[in-house]
C-alpha positions as CSV (number, residue, x, y, z in Angstrom):
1,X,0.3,-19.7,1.5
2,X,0.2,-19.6,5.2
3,X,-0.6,-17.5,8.3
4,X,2.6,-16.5,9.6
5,X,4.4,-13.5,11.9
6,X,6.7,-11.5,10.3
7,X,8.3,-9.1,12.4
8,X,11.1,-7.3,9.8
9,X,7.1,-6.8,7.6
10,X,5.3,-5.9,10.5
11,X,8.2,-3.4,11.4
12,X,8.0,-1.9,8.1
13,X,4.3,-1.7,8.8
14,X,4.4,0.6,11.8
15,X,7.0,3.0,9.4
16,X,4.7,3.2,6.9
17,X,1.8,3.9,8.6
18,X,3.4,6.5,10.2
19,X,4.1,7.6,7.4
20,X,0.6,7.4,5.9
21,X,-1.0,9.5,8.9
22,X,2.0,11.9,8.2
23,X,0.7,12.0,4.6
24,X,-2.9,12.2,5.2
25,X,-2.9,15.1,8.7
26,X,-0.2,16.9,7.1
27,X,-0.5,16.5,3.6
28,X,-3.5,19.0,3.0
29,X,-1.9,21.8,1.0
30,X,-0.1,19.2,-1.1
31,X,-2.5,17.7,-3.5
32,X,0.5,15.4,-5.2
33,X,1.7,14.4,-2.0
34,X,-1.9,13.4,-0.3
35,X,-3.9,12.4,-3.3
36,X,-0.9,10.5,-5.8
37,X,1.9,9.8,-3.1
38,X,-0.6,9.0,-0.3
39,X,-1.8,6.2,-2.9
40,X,1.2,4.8,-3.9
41,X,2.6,4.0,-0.4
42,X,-1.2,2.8,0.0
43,X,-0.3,-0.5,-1.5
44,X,2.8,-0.6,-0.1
45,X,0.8,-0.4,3.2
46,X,-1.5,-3.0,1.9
47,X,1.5,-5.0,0.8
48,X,3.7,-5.1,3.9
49,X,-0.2,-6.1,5.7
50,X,-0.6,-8.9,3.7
51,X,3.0,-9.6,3.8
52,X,3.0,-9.5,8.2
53,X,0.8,-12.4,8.2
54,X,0.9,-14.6,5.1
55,X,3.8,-16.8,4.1
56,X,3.5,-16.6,0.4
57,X,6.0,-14.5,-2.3
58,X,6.3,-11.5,-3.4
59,X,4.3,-11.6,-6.6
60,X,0.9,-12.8,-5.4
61,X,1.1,-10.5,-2.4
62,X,1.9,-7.5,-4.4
63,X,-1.1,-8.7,-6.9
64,X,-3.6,-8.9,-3.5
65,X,-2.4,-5.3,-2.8
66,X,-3.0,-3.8,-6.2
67,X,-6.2,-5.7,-6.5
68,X,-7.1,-4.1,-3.0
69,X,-6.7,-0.4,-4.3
70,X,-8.5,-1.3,-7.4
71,X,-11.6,-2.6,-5.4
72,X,-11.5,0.4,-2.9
73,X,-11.7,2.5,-6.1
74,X,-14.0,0.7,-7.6
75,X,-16.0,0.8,-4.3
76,X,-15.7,4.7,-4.9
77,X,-16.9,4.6,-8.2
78,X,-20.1,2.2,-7.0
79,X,-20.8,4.6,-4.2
80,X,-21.0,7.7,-6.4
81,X,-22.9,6.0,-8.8
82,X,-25.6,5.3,-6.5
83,X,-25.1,8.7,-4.9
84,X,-23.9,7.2,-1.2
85,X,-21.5,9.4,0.6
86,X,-19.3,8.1,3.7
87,X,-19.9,10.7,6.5
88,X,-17.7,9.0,8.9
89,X,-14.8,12.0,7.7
90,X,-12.3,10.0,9.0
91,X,-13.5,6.7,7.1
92,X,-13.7,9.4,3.9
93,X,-9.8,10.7,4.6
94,X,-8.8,6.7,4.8
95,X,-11.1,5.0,1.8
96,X,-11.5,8.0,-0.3
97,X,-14.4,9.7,-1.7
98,X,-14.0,10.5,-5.7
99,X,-13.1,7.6,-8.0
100,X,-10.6,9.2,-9.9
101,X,-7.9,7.4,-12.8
102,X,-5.0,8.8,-11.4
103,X,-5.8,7.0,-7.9
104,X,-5.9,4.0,-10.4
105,X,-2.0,5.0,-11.8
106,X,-0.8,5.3,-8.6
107,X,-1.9,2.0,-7.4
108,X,-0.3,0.8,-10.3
109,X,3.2,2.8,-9.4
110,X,2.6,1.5,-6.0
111,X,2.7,-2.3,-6.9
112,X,5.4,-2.2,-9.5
113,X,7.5,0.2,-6.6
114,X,7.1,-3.0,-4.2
115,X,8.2,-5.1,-6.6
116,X,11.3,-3.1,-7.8
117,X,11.8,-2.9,-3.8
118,X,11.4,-6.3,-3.5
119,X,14.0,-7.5,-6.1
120,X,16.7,-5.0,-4.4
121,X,16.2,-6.4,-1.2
122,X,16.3,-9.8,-2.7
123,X,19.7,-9.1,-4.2
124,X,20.8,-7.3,-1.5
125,X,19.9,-10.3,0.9
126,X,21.7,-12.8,-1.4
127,X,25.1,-10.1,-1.6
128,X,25.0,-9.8,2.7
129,X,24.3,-13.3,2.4
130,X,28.1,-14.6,2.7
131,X,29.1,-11.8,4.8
132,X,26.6,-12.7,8.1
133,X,27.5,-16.2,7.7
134,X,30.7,-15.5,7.8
């Protein structure tokens, strides 16, 4: 592993943020969308992060991004446990504020969807390969 710029990642980044404050201002009335959708692009999020800065593959990113969801939930879990509460609503809209299982499935969707996206891109790559070299 090592610190690196990737600007094709850090693109992607920019998209999907956008796409996350789409999810979490807009996404109100839409409890699938914000709460199980908004979660699996989370680790995408957290993927594509990870993947702007440090030169290392796929798998071990994708693991720090699903290991990232698991510890914010986790962190969720702590904090109701010992009856904290983020007031920062903002901060609560971003980390969450109920541990919840499904949050847990959906980070698990999330990491096996940045893998699957991972391998086309990889195969796509090594098909377009020929082509741009010409």
């Amino acid at each position: 592993m090592r610190l690196t710029f990737n600007r094709s990642a850090f693109a992607a980044l920019v998209a999907v943020t956008v796409v996350e404050a789409l999810i979490a201002t807009l996404g109100k009335p839409y409890p699938l969308l914000r709460g199980f959708v908004g979660d699996v692009v989370a680790v995408g999020w957290a993927y594509l992060v990870y993947r702007s800065f440090i030169r290392a593959g796929v798998l071990p990113l994708a693991i720090a991004a699903l290991l990232t969801g698991y510890a914010v939930e986790f962190g969720q879990y702590l904090a109701r446990y010992f009856g904290l509460r983020i007031e920062q609503p903002v901060l609560r809209v971003i980390l969450g504020s109920v541990p919840d299982w499904w949050d847990v499935v959906a980070y698990t969707v999330g990491f096996c969807l940045v893998l699957l996206l991972a391998g086309v891109k990889a195969r796509w790559d090594r098909r377009a390969g020929p082509l741009l070299t010409g």
